[in-house]
C-alpha positions, 0 to 999 in steps of 0.5 A: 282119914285113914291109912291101911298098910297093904303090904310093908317090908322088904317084899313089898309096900303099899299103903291105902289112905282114904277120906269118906269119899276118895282114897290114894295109894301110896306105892304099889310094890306088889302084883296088881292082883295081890294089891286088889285081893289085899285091898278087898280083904281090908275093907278098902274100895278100888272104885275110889282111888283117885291116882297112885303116888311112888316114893321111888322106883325100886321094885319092893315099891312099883311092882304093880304101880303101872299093871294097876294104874292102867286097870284103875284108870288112875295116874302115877305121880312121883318126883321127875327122876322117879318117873324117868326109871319108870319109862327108861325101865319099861321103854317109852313106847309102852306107856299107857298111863298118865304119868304126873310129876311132883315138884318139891313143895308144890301142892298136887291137887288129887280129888279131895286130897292135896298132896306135896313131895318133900325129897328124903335121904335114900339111894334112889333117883330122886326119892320122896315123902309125901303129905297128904292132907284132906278136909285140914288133917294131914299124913305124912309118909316117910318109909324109906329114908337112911337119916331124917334131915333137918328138912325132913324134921320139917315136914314130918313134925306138922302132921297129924299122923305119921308112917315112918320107917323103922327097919333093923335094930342093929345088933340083929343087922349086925349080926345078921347073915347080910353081907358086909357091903349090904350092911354098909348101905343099909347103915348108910345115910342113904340107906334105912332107918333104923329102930333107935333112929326113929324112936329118938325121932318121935321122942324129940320132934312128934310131940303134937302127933299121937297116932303113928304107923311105924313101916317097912320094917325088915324081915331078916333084921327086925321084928314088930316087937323090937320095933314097938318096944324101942319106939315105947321106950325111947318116947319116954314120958310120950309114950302113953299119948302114943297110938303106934301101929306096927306095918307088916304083911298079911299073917294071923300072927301080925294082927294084919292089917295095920291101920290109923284114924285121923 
């Protein structure tokens, strides 16, 4: 199994898991065409994904979710008040995909893939994580979340990769041009996680994972580099067993694109 990241970041996020056979999507926050284009120049193969799984419904994550799905020919799957934002936004009349809810905990059987959604602390209706598991090796992703809670702890520590987020580093979100209350939210328990709040993460509960994607970092108050530096350092004695990729959109500077082998 592998795990491409599209497009990770305040703009836009989409991730590309794939086994030798199938594959998933995990959110789909750009245009359906930018997400094929971008597909395609990864490497990835449209004709295998067999559905699209949203974390949430907030735009940076289900721009194309719908346009793409109805090409694809694939359902969308998210938590039940996931999906309620979608057909309150776009009208009941006009879906024409197959919508498919997620239980908390439940296995989804998806293809080759089996998939479970654990709920996580952001400021959505019913926002998630997901652990995507094929042939015995497990992904979890987790890109949108203000703390990890002792639950979360749970499923994010028993995997075998992990895309986590790891948004600001504070003193740049500090003194950043965000206004005060936007500053709050993204501080706030269900608002974003920062670099040290993932770092302090993967140094106390990932020591059995070695391969971790560190995701939706922002523009504004990160950059890779801080984020890659903070992760290293707070490892500490891990840090050498660590294979981190850092997610961010397309970009020659960026090494674009990011991905992990399972």
């Amino acid at each position: 199994m592998q795990c491409i990241a599209l497009a990770s970041g305040s703009s836009g996020n989409c991730l590309y898991v794939e086994s030798s056979e199938e594959a998933l999507l995990v959110d789909a926050g750009l245009s359906k065409r930018e997400i094929l284009v971008r597909l395609r120049d990864a490497g990835g193969q449209e004709e295998k994904i067999r559905g699209i799984l949203v974390t949430h419904e907030h735009i940076d994550h289900i721009r194309g979710a719908y346009a793409l799905a109805r090409q694809l020919k694939v359902p969308v799957y998210a938590t039940g008040g996931t999906l309620h934002e979608i057909i309150r936004c776009r009208g009941s009349g006009t879906i024409a995909v197959d919508l498919v809810r997620c239980r908390w905990e439940e296995h989804q059987e998806i293809g080759n893939f089996s998939v479970e959604a654990f709920p996580v602390s952001h400021d959505a209706k019913e926002p998630c994580g997901f652990r995507i598991t094929e042939n015995g090796t497990s992904l979890c992703c987790c890109t949108d979340t203000g703390v990890i809670t002792t639950e979360m702890e749970g499923w994010l520590s028993r995997c075998d990769g992990l895309v986590l987020e790891s948004n600001h580093c504070p003193e740049m979100l500090r003194t950043g041009p965000y206004p005060d209350m936007l500053k709050r939210r993204i501080r706030s328990r269900r608002g974003h996680l920062s670099n040290p709040d993932a770092a302090a993460f993967i140094r106390t509960r990932c020591t059995d994972i070695t391969r971790i994607m560190l995701a939706h970092l922002s523009e504004v108050n990160n950059t890779p580099e801080k984020a890659l530096v903070t992760v290293r350092d707070g490892a500490g004695l891990f840090a050498g067993d660590l294979e981190i990729a850092v997610a961010s959109n397309p970009g020659p500077e960026a090494g674009w694109p990011r991905r992990i082998r399972l």
